[in-house]
C-alpha positions, 0 to 999 in steps of 0.5 A: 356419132362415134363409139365412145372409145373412138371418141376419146382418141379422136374428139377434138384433134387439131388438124395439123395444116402445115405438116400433116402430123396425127397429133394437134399441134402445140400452141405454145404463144401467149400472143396471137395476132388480131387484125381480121380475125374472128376473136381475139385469142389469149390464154386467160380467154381460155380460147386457145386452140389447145384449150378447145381441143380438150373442151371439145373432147370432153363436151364428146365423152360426157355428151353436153354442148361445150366444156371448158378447162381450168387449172384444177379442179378447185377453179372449176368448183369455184368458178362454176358456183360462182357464177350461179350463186350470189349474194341472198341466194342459196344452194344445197350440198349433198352429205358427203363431198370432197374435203376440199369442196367443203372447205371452199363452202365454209370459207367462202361463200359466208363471206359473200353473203351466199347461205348454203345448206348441207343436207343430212343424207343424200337421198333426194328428199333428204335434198328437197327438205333443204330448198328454201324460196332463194336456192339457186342450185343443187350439188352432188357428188356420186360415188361419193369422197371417201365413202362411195356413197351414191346418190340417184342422179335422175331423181335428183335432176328431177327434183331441180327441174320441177324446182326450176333450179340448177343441178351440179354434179361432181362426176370425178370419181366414176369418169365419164367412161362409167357415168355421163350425168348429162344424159340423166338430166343434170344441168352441169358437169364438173372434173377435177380432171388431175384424176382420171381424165388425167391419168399419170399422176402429173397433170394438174387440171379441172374440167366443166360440161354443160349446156352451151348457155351454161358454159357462155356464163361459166366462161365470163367468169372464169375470165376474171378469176383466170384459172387458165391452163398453159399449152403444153398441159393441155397438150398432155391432157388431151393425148391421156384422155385418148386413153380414158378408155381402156385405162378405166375399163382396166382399173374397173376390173382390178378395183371390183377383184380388189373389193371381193378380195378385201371383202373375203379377209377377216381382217377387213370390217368393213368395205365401201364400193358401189360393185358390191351386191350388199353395198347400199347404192348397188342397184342405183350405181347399177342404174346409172352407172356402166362401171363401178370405178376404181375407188374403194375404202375400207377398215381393218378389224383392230384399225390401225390404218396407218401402221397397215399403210407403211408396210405396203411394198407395192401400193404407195400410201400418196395424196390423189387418185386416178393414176395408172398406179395404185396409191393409198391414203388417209382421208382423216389426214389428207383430203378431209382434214380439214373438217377436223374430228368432228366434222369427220365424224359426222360424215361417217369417216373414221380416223383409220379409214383407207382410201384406195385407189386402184390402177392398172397393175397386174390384180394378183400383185395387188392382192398380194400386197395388201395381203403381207400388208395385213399379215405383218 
């Protein structure tokens, strides 16, 4: 197989038959002829050409059987628990996941009859204490949102194994540039794919790898609720994510500069990112991971991390992540407001807590942001 660079350029491209052009071709129809063919093709199908030059792409980085692509990463989330988890059976969350997965859990699986359990850390006996008779599936999320809190994946594949139970990882924060899940045992592999796979801040996608079987299930369901994609941002999607590469390998380097430079300033009392030696998670990030990503989040001495954000000049304080640009934002006021103070509270995120995500500007220019940032 090729090299994982290599693999991100040219996975999945559509032959252009007609004019021989490098890049796949454009399926733009939203009806395809039928007689004597071999599938019936439609958008909702998620079975398009465009579509299965993304799903093939990324089944090529994160070294699974299949993938499939939905809408955003939300439809990916809820489309995969769905089709595992029905009504009397349980699942067990990992401490500490995206705000928006949290509301998801809260909102909905109650009103389906479907029980879950948050477990209290994210160590694996912390998740094997959770597991009742009726748990149907295990669900992480490593580094963690907004923390960057690891959790061992190989053990926690294991433990789902020996429990004759599914495993779901959310691998969006690290990429599979730095992290491929798969090959530690995990059972499914999911992306809000806006972010990194992405990578310009203007596409809107979520992304599912497993096992062939797996995704089969997977696909049925998403028939129904229809978080397909269109053409054309499919299209976009797949020529960011030939990029993947060198764009994360740039952020990785900027954001472990960024991390020691935060870690050095006296105005800084605490710093989260799996590259630093003194980080919890550093020897398991090491394990499991080839690059330590492009998240970092952190506290100043005094808070006050709002007054901080408005006097960036070149980091923007902005919702999302994973852009070639750096952007900043408040967890307690965007991704996890939802959990409201004491939901946020009990997940260790403060009300001035930064989360930053680095991207492929020169390092100094960043430094030197934050740095008039703090003086001010």
């Amino acid at each position: 197989m090729e090299k994982f660079a290599t693999r991100c350029v040219h996975a999945g491209t559509i032959r252009d038959e007609v004019k021989k052009g490098i890049n796949s071709p454009v399926y733009t129809s939203t009806s395809f002829e039928f007689i004597g063919q071999d599938e019936t093709v439609y958008p909702r199908y998620m079975n398009t050409p465009n579509e299965k030059a993304v799903a093939e792409k990324l089944a090529a980085l994160e070294g699974t059987e299949k993938g499939l692509v939905f809408s955003s990463g939300m439809a990916a989330i809820s489309t995969v628990l769905l089709t595992f988890l029905g009504k009397g059976e349980h699942v067990v969350f990992q401490k500490g996941l995206y705000g928006g997965t949290y509301h998801f859990i809260e909102r909905e699986l109650p009103r389906l009859g479907i029980e879950y359990t948050i477990a209290t850390g994210r160590e694996p006996a912390d998740i094997e204490s959770c597991l009742r008779k009726n748990t149907r599936l295990i669900y992480i999320e490593t580094p963690s949102n907004p923390l960057l809190a690891i959790t061992d994946i190989g053990a926690v594949a294991r433990l789902a194994q020996s429990a004759g139970i599914l495993s779901v990882i959310d691998n969006t924060f690290a990429s599979p540039v730095n992290q491929q899940p798969a090959g530690l045992g995990i059972d499914i592999v999911i992306h809000s794919a806006t972010k990194y796979l992405a990578g310009h801040s203007d596409l809107l996608a979520g992304a599912v790898a497993a096992r062939e079987e797996l995704i089969a299930r997977v696909h049925e369901t998403g028939l129904n609720f229809g978080g397909s994609m269109n053409a054309l941002t499919l299209y976009l999607l797949e020529r960011s994510m030939k990029t993947l590469h060198v764009r994360v390998q740039r952020i990785n380097e900027n954001a472990m500069e960024i991390a020691r430079f935060l870690k050095r300033d006296p105005r800084v009392s605490q710093v989260n990112y799996p590259g630093l030696e003194d980080h919890p998670g550093h020897e398991v990030a090491r394990r499991q991971m080839s690059g330590f990503g492009g998240m970092v989040s952190f506290e100043m001495t005094g808070g006050k991390g709002i007054d901080f954000q408005q006097r960036l000049r070149l980091i923007k304080p902005s919702m999302s992540l994973g852009g070639l640009e750096s952007i900043c934002s408040s967890p307690a006021q965007t991704s996890h407001r939802h959990l409201g103070p004491e939901g946020r509270k009990a997940e260790g995120i403060s009300e001035d807590l930064i989360r930053l995500s680095v991207g492929i500007e020169e390092v100094e220019d960043l430094k030197d942001d934050l740095d008039q940032a703090f003086t001010a």
